[in-house]
PDB file with one MODEL, atoms N, CA, C and O in Angstrom:
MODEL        1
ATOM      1  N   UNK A   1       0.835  -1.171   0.000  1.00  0.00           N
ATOM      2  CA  UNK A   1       0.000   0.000   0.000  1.00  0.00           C
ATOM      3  C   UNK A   1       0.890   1.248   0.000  1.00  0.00           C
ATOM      4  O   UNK A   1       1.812   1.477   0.782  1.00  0.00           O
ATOM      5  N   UNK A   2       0.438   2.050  -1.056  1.00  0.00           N
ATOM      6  CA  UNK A   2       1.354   3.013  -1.118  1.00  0.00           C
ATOM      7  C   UNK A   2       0.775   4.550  -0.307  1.00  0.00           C
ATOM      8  O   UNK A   2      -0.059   5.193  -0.945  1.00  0.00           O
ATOM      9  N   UNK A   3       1.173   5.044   0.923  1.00  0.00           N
ATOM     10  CA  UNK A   3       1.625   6.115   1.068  1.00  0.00           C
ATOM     11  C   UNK A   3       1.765   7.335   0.692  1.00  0.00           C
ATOM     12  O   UNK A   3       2.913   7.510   0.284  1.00  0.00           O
ATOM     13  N   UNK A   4       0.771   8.785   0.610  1.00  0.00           N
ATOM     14  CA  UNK A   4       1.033   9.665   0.385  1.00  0.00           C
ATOM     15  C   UNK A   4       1.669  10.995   0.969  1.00  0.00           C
ATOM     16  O   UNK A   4       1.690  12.151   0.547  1.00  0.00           O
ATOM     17  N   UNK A   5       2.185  10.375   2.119  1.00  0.00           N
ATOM     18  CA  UNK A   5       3.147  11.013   3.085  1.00  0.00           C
ATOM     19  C   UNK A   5       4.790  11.757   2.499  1.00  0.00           C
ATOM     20  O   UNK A   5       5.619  12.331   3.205  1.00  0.00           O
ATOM     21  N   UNK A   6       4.844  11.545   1.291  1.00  0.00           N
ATOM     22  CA  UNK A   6       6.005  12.118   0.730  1.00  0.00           C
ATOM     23  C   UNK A   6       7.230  11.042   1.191  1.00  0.00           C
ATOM     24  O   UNK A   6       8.203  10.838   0.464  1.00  0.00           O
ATOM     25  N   UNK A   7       7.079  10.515   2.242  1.00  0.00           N
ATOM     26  CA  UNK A   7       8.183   9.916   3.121  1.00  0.00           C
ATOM     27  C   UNK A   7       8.752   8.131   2.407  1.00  0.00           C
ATOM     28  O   UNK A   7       7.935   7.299   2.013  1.00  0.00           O
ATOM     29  N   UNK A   8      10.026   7.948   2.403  1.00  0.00           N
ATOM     30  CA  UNK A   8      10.137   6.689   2.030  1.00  0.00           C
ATOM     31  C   UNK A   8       9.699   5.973   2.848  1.00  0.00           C
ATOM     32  O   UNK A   8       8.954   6.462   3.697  1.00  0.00           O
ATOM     33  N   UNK A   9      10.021   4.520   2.878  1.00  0.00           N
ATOM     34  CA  UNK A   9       9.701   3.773   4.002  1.00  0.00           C
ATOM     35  C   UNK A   9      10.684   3.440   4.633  1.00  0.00           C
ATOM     36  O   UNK A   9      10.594   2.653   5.575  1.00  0.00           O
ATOM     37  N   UNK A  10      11.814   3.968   4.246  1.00  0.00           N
ATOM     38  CA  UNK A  10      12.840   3.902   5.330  1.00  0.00           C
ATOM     39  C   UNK A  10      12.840   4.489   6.300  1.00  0.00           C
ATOM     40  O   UNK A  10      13.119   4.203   7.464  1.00  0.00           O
ATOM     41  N   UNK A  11      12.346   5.795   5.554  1.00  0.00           N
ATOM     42  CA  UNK A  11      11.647   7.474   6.603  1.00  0.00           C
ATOM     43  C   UNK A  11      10.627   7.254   7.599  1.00  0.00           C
ATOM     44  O   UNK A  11      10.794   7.601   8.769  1.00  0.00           O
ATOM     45  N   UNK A  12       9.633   6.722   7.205  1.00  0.00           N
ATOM     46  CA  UNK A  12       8.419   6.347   7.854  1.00  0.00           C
ATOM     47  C   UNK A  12       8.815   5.457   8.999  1.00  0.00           C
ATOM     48  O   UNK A  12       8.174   5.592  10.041  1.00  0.00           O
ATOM     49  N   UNK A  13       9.897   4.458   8.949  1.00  0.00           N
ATOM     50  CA  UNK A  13      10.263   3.549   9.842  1.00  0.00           C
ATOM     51  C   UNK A  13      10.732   4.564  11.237  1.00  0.00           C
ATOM     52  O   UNK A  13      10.212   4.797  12.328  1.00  0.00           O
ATOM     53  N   UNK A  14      11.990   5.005  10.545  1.00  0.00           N
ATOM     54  CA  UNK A  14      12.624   6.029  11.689  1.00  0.00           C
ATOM     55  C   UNK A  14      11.753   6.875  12.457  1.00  0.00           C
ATOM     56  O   UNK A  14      11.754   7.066  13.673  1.00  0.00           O
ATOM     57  N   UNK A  15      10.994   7.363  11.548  1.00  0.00           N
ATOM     58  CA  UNK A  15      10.286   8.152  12.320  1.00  0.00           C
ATOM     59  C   UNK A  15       9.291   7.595  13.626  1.00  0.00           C
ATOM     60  O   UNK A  15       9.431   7.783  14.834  1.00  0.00           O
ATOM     61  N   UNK A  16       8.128   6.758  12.798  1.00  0.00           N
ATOM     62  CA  UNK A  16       7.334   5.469  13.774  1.00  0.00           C
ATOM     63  C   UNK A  16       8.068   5.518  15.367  1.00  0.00           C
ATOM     64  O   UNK A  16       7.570   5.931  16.415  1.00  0.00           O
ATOM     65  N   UNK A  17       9.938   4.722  15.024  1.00  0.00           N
ATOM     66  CA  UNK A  17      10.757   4.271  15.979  1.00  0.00           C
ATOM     67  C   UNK A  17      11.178   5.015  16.599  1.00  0.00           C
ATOM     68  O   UNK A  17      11.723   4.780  17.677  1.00  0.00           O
ATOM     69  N   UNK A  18      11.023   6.289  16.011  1.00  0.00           N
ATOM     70  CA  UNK A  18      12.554   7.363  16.883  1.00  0.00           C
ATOM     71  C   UNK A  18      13.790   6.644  17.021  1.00  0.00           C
ATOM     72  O   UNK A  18      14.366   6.264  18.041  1.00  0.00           O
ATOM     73  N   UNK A  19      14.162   6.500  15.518  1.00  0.00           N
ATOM     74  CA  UNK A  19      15.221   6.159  15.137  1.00  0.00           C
ATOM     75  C   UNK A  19      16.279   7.099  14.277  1.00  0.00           C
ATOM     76  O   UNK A  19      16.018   7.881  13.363  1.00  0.00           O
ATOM     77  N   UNK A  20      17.252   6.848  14.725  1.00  0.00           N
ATOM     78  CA  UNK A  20      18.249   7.765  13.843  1.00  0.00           C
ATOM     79  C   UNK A  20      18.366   6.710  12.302  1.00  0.00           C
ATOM     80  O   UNK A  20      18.105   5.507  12.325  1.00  0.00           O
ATOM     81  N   UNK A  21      18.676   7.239  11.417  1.00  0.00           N
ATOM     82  CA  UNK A  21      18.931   6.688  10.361  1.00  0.00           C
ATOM     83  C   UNK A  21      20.240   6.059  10.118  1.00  0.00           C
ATOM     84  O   UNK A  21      21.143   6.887  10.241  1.00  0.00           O
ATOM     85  N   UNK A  22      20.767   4.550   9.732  1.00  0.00           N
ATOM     86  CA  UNK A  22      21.893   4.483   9.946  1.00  0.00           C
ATOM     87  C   UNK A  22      22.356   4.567   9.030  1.00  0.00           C
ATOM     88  O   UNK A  22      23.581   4.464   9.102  1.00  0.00           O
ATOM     89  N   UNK A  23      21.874   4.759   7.857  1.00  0.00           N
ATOM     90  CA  UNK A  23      22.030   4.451   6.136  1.00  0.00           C
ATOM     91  C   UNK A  23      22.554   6.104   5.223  1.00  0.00           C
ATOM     92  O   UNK A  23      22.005   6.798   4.367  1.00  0.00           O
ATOM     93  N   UNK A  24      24.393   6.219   6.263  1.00  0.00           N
ATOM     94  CA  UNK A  24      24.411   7.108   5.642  1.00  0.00           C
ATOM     95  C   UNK A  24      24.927   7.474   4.056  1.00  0.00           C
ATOM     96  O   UNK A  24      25.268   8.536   3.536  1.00  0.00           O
ATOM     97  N   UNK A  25      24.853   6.521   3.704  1.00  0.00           N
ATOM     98  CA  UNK A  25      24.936   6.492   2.174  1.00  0.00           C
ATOM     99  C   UNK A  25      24.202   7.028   1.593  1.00  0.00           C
ATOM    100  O   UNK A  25      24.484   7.492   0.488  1.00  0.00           O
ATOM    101  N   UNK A  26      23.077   7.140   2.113  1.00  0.00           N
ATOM    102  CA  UNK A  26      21.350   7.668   1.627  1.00  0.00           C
ATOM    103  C   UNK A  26      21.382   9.210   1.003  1.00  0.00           C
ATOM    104  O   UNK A  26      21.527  10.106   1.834  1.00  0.00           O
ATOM    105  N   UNK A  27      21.294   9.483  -0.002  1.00  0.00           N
ATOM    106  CA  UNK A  27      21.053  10.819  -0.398  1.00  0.00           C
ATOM    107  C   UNK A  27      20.166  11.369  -0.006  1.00  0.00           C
ATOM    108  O   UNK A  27      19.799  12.363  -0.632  1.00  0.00           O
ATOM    109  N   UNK A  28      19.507  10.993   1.090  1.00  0.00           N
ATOM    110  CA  UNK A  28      18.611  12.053   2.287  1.00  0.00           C
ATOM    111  C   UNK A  28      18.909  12.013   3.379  1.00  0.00           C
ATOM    112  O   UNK A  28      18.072  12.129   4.274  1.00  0.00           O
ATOM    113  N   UNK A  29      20.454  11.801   3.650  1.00  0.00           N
ATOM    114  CA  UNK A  29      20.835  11.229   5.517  1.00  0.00           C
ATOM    115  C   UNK A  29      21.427  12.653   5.632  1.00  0.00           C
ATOM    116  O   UNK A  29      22.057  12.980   4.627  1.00  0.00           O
ATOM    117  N   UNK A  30      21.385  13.436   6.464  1.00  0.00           N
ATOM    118  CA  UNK A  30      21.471  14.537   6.926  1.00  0.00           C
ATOM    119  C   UNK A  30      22.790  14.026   8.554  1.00  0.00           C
ATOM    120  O   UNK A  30      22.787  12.963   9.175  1.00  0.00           O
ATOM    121  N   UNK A  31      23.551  15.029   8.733  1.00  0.00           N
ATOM    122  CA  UNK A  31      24.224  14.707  10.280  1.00  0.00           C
ATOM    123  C   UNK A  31      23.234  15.461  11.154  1.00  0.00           C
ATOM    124  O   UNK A  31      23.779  15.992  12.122  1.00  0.00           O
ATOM    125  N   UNK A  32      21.906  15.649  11.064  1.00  0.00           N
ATOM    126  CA  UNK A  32      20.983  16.210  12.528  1.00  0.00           C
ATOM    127  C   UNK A  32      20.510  15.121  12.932  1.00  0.00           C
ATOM    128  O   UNK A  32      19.877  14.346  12.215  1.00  0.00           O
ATOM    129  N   UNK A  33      20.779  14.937  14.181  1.00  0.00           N
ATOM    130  CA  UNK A  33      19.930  13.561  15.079  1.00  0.00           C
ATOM    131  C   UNK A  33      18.822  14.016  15.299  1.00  0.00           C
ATOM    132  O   UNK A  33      17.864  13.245  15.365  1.00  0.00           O
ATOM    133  N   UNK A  34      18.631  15.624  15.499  1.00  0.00           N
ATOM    134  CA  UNK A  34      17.070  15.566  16.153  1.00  0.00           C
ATOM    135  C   UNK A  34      16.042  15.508  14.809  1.00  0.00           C
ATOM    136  O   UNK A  34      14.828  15.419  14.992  1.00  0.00           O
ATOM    137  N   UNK A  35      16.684  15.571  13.280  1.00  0.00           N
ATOM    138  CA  UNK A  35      15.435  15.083  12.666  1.00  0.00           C
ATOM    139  C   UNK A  35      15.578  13.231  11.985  1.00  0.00           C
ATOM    140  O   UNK A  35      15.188  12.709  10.941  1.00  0.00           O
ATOM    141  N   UNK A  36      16.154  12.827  12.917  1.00  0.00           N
ATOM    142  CA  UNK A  36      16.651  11.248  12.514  1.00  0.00           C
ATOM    143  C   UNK A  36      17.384  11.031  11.460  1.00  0.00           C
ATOM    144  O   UNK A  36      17.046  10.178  10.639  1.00  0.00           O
ATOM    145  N   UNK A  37      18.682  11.887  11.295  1.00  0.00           N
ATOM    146  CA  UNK A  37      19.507  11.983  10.107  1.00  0.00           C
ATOM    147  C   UNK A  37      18.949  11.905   9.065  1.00  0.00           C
ATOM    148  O   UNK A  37      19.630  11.610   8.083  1.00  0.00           O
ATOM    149  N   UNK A  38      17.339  12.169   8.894  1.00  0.00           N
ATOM    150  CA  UNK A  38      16.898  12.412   7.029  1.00  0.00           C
ATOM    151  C   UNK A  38      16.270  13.899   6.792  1.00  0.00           C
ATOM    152  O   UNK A  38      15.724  14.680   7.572  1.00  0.00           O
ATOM    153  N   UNK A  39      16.537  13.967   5.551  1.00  0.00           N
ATOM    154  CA  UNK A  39      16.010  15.413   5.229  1.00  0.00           C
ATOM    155  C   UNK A  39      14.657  15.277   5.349  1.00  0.00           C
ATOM    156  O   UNK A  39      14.083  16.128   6.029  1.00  0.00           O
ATOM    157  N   UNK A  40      13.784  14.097   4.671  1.00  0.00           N
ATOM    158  CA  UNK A  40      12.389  14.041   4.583  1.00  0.00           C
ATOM    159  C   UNK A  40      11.695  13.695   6.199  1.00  0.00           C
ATOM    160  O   UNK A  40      10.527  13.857   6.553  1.00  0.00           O
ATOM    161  N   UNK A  41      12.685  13.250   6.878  1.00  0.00           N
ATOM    162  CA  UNK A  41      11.503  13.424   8.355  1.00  0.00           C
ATOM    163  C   UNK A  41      11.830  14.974   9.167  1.00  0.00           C
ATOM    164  O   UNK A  41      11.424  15.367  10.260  1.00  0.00           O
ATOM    165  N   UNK A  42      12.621  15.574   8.276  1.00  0.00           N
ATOM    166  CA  UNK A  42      12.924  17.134   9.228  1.00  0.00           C
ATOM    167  C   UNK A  42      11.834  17.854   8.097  1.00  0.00           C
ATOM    168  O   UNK A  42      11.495  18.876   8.693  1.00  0.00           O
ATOM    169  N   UNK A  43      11.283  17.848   7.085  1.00  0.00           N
ATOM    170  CA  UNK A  43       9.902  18.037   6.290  1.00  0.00           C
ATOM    171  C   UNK A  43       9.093  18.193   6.928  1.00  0.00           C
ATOM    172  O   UNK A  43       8.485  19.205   7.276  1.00  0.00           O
ATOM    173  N   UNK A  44       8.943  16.422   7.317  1.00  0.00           N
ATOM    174  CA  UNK A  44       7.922  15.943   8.244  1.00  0.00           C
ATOM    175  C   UNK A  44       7.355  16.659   9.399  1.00  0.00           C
ATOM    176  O   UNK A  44       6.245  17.139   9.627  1.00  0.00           O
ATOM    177  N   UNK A  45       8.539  16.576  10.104  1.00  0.00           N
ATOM    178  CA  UNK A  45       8.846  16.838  11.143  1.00  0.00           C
ATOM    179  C   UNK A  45       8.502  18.913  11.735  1.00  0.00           C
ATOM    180  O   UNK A  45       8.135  19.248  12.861  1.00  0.00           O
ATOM    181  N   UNK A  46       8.708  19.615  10.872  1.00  0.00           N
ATOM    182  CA  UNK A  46       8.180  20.743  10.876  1.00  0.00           C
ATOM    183  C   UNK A  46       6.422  20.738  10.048  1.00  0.00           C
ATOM    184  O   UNK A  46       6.199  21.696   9.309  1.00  0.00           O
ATOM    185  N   UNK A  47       5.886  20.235  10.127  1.00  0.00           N
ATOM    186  CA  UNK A  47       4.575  20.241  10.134  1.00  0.00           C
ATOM    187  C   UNK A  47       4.468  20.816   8.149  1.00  0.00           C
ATOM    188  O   UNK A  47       3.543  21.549   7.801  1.00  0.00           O
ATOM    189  N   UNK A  48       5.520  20.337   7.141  1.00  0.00           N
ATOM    190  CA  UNK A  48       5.407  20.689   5.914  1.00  0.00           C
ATOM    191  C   UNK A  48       5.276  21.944   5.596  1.00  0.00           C
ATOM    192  O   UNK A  48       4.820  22.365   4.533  1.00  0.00           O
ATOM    193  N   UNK A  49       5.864  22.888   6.948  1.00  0.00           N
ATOM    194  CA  UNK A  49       6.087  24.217   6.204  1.00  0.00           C
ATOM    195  C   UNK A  49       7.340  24.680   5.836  1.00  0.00           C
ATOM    196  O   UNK A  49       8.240  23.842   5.775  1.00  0.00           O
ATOM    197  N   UNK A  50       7.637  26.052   5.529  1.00  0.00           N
ATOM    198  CA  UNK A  50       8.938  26.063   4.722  1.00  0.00           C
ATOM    199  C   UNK A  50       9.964  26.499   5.703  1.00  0.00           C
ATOM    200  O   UNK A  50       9.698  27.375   6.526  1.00  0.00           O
ATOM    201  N   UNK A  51      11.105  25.933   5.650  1.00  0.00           N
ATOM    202  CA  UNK A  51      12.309  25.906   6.575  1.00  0.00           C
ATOM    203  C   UNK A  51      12.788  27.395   6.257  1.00  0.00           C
ATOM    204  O   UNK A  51      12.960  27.950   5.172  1.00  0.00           O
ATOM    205  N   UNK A  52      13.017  28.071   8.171  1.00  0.00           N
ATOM    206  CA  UNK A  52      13.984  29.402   7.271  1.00  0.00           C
ATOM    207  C   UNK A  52      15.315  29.118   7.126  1.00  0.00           C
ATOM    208  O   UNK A  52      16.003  28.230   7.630  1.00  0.00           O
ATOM    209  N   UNK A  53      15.552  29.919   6.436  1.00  0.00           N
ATOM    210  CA  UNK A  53      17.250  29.424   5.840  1.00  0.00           C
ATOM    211  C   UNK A  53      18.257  29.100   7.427  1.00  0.00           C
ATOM    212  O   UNK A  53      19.063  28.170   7.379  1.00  0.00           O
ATOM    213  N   UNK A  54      18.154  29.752   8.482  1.00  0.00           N
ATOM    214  CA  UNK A  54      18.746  29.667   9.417  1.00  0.00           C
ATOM    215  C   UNK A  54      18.550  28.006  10.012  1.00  0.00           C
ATOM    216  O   UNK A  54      19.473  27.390  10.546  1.00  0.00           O
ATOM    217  N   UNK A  55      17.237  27.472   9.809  1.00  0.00           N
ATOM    218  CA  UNK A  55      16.978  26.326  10.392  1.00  0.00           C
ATOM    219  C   UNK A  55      17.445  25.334   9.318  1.00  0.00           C
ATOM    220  O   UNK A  55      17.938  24.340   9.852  1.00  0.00           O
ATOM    221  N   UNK A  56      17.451  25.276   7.903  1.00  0.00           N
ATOM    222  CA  UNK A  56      18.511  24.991   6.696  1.00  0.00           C
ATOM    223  C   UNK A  56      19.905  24.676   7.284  1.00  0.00           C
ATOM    224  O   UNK A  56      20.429  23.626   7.654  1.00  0.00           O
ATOM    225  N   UNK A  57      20.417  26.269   7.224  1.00  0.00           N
ATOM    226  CA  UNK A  57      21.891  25.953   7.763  1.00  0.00           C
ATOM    227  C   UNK A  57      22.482  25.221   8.888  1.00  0.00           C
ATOM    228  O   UNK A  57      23.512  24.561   8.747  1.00  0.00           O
ATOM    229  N   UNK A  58      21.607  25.363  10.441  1.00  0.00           N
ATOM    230  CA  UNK A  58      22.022  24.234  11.127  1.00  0.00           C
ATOM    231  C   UNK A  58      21.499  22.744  10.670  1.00  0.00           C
ATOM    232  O   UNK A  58      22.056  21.911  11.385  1.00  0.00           O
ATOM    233  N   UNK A  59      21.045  22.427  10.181  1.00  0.00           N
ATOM    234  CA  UNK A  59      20.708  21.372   9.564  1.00  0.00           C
ATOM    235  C   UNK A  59      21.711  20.618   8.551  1.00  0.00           C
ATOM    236  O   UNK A  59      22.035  19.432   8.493  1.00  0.00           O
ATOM    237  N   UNK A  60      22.050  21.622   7.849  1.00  0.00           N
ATOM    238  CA  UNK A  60      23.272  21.205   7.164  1.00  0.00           C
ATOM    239  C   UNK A  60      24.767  21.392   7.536  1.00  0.00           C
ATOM    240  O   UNK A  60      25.662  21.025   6.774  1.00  0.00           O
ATOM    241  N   UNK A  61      25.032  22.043   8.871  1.00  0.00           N
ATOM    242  CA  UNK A  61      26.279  21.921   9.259  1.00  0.00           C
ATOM    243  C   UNK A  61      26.402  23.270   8.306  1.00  0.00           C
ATOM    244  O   UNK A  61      27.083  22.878   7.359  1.00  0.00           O
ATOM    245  N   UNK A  62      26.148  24.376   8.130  1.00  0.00           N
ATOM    246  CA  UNK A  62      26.808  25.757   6.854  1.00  0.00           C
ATOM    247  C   UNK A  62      26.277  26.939   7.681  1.00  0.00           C
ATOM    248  O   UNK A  62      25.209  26.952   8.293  1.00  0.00           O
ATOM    249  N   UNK A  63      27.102  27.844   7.617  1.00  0.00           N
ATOM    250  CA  UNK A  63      26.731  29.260   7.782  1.00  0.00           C
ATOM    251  C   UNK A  63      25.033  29.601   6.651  1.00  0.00           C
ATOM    252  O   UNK A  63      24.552  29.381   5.540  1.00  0.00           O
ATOM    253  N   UNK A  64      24.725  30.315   8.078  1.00  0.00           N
ATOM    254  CA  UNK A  64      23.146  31.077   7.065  1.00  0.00           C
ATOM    255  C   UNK A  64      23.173  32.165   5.896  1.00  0.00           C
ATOM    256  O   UNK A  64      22.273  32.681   5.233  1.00  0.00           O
ATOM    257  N   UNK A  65      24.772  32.333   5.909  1.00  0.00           N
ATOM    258  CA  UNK A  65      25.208  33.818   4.471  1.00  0.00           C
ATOM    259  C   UNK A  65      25.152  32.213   3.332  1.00  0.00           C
ATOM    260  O   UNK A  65      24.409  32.309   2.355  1.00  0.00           O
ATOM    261  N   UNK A  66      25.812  31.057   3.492  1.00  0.00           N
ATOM    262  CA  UNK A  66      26.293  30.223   2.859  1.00  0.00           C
ATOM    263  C   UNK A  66      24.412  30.215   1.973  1.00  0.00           C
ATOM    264  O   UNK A  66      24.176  30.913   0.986  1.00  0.00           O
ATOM    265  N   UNK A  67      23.553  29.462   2.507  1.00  0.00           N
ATOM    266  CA  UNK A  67      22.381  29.375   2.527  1.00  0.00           C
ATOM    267  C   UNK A  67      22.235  30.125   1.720  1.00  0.00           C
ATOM    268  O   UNK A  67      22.387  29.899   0.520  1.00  0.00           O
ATOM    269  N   UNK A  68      21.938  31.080   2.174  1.00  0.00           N
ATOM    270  CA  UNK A  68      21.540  32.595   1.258  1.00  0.00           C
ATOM    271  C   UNK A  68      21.987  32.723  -0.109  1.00  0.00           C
ATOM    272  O   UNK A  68      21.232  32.973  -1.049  1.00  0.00           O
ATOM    273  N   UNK A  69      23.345  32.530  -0.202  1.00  0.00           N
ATOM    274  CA  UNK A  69      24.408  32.554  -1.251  1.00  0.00           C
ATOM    275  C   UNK A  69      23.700  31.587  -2.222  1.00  0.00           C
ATOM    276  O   UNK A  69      23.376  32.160  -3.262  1.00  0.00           O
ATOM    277  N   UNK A  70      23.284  29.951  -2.162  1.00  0.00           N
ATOM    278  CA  UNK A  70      23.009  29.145  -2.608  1.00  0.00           C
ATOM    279  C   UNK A  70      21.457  29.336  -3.655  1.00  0.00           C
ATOM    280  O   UNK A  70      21.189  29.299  -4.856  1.00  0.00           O
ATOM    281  N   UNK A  71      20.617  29.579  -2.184  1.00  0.00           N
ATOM    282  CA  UNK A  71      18.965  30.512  -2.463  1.00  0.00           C
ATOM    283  C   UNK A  71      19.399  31.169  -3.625  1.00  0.00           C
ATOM    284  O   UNK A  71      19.167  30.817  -4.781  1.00  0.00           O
ATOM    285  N   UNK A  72      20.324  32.575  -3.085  1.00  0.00           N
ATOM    286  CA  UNK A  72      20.629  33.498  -4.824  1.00  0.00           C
ATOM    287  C   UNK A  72      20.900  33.124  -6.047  1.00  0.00           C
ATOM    288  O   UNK A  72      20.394  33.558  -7.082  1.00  0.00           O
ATOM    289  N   UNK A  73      21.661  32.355  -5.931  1.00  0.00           N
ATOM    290  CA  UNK A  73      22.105  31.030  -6.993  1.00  0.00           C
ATOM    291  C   UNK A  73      20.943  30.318  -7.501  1.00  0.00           C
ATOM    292  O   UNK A  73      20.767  30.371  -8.718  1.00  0.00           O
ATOM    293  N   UNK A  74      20.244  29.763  -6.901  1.00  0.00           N
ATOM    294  CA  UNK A  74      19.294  28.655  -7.541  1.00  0.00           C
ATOM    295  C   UNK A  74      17.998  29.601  -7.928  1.00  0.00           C
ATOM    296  O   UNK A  74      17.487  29.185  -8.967  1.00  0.00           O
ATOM    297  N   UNK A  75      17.523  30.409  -7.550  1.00  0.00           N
ATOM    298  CA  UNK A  75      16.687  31.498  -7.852  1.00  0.00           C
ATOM    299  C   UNK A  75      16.689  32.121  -9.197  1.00  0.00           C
ATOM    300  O   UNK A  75      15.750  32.292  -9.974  1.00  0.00           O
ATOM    301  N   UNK A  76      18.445  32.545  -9.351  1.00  0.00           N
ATOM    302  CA  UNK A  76      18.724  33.024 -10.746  1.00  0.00           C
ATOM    303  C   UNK A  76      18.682  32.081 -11.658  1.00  0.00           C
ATOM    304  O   UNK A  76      18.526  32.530 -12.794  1.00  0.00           O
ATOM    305  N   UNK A  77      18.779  30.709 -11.564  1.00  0.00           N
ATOM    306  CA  UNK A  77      19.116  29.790 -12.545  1.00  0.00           C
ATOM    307  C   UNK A  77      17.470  29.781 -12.888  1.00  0.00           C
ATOM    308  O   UNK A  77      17.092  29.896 -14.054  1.00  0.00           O
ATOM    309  N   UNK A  78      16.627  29.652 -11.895  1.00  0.00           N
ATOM    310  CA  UNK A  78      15.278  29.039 -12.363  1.00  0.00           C
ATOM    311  C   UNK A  78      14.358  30.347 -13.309  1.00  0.00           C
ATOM    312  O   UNK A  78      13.538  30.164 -14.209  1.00  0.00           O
ATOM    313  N   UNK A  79      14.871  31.734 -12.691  1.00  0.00           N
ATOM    314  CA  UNK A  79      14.639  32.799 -13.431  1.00  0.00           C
ATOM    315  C   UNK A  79      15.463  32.624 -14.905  1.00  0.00           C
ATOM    316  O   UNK A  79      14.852  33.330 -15.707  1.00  0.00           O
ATOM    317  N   UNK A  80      15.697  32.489 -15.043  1.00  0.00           N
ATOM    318  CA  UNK A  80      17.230  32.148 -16.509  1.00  0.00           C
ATOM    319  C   UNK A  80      15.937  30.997 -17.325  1.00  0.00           C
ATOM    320  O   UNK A  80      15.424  31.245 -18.416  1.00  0.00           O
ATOM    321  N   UNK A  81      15.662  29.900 -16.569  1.00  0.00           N
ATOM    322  CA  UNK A  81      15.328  28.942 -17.305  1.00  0.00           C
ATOM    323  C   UNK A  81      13.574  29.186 -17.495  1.00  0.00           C
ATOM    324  O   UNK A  81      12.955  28.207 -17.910  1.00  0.00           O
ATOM    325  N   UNK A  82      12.968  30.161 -17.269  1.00  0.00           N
ATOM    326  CA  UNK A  82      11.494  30.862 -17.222  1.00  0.00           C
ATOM    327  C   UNK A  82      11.643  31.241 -18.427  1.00  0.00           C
ATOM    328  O   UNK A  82      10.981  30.756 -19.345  1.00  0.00           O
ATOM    329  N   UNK A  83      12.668  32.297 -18.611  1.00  0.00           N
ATOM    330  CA  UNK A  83      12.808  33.233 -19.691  1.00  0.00           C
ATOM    331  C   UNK A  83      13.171  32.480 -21.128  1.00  0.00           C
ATOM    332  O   UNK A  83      12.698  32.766 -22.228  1.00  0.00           O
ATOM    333  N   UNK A  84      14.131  31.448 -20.824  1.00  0.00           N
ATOM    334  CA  UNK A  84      14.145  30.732 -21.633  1.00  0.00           C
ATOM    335  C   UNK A  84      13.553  29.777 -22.475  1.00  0.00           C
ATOM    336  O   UNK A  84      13.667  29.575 -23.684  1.00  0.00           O
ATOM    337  N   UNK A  85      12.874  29.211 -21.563  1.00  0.00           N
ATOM    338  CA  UNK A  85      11.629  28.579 -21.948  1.00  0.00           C
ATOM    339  C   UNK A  85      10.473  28.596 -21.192  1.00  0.00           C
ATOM    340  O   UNK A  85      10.245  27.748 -20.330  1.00  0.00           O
ATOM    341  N   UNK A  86       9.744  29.491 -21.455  1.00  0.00           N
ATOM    342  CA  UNK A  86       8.484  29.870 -20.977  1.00  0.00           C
ATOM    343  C   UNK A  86       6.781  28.875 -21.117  1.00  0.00           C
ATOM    344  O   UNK A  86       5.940  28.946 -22.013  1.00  0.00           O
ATOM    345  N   UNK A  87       6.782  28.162 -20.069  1.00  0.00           N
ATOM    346  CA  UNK A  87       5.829  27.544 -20.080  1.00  0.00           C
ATOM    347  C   UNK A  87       4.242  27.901 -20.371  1.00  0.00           C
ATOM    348  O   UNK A  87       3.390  27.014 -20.316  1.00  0.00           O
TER     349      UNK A  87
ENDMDL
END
């Protein structure tokens, strides 16, 4: 049965358990224990609203200018790719 929780079922497990994730190979294992080393239960875990960049950066171990820097970056690219091809 599939799940519309966004969450894998690896995610869903940890979470259930209050488990840290041990699978850090995982391209969603994060180093925060308090959201069970995954990005998708720290989602979860804030009730699916949007992270401020400050709660981002400790999350990822980075300064909040770093964050910011990144935001500016990915912002311009998606503005770039609007103009370019306009849906």
């Amino acid at each position: 049965m599939k799940k519309n929780d966004g969450l894998t079922e690896c995610a869903r497990c940890c979470r259930k358990n209050l488990l840290n994730c041990p699978l850090t190979e995982c391209k969603m294992w994060i180093n925060y224990e308090k959201d069970s080393n995954c990005t998708l239960v720290a989602i979860y875990n804030n009730d699916q609203k949007p992270m401020t960049l400050r709660q981002i950066a400790e999350r990822l171990g980075i300064s909040f200018a770093r964050v910011k820097q990144i935001e500016t970056k990915a912002l311009a690219k998606l503005k770039k790719h609007l103009v370019e091809k306009p849906y």
